[in-house]
Backbone bond lengths (Angstrom), bond angles and torsions (degrees), N, CA, C in turn:
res aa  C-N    CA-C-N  psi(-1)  N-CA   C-N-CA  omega(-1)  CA-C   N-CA-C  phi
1 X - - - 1.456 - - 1.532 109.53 -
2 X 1.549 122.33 151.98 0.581 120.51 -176.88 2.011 115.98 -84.37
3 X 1.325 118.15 175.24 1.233 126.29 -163.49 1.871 101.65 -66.87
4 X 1.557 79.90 -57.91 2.079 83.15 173.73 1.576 118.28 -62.01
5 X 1.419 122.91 -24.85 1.312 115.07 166.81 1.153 127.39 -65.19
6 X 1.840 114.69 -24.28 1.399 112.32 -176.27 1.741 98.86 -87.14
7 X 0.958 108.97 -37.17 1.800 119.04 -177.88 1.568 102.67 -61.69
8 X 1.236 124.59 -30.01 1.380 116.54 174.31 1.674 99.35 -79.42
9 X 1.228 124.08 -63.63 1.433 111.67 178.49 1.189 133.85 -14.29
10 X 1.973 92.61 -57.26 1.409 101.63 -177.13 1.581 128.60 -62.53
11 X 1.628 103.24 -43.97 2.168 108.19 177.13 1.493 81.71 -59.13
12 X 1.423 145.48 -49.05 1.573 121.94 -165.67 1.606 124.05 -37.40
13 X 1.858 91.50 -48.52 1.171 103.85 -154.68 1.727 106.69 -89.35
14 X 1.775 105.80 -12.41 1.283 103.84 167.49 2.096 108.83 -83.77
15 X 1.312 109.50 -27.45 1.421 102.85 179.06 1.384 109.14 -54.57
16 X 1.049 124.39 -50.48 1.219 123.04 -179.14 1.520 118.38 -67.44
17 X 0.905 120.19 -35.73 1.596 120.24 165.90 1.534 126.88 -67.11
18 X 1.382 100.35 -18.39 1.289 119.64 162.88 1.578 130.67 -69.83
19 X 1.450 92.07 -53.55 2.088 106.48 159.26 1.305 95.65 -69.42
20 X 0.912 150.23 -51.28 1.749 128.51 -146.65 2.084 84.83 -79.66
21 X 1.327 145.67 -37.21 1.190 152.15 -175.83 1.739 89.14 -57.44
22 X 1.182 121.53 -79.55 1.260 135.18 -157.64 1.904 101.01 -58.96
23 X 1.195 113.91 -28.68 1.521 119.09 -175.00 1.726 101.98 -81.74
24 X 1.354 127.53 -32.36 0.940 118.94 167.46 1.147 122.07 -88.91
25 X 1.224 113.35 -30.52 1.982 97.74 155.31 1.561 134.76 -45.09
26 X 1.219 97.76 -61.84 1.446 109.06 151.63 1.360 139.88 -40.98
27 X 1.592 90.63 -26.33 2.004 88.57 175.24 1.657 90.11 -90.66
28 X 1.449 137.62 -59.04 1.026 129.27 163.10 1.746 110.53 4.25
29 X 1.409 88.09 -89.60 1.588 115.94 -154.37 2.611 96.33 -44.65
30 X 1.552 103.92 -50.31 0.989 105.37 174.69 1.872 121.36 -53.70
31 X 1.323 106.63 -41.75 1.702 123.33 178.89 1.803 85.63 -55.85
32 X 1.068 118.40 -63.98 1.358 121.41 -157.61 1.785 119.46 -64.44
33 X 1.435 111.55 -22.91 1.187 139.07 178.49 2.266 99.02 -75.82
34 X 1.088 97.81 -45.44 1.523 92.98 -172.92 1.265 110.15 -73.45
35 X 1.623 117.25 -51.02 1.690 125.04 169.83 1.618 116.04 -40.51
36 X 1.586 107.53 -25.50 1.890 117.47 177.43 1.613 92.10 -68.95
37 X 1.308 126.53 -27.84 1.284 121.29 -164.81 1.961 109.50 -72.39
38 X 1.442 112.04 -39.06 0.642 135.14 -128.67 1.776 100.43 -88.70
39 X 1.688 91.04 -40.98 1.434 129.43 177.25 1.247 88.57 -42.02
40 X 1.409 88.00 -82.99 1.768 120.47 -139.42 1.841 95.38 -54.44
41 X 1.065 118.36 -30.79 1.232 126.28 175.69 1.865 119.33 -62.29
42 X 1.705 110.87 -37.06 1.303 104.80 159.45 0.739 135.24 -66.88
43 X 1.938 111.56 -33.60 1.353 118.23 171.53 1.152 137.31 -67.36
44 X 1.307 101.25 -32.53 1.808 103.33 166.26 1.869 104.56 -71.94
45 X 1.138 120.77 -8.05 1.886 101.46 -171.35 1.606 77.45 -100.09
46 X 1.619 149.47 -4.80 1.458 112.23 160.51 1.524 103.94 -101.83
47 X 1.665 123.77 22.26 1.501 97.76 171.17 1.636 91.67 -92.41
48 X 1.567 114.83 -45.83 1.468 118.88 159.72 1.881 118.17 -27.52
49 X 1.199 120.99 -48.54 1.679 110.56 158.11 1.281 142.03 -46.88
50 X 1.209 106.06 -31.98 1.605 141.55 -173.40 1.181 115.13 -74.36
């Protein structure tokens, strides 16, 4: 193979390793966004106690 075929392979094989990085951040970042829901929701039923 030639030199540019393996050099193209490779940004392929980093693009993609790159989205699958960025896709799990993102699912992260969303998981973490609902649990804020979850909080904020106890906290207001003990300012509601108070």
């Amino acid at each position: 193979m030639d030199n540019i075929t393996v050099l193209t392979w490779m940004f392929f094989i980093l693009s993609l390793f790159i989205f699958y990085l960025i896709g799990r951040f993102t699912l992260n970042l969303i998981r973490q966004h609902y649990n804020i829901y979850d909080i904020l929701f106890e906290l207001e039923e003990e300012e509601i106690k108070k």
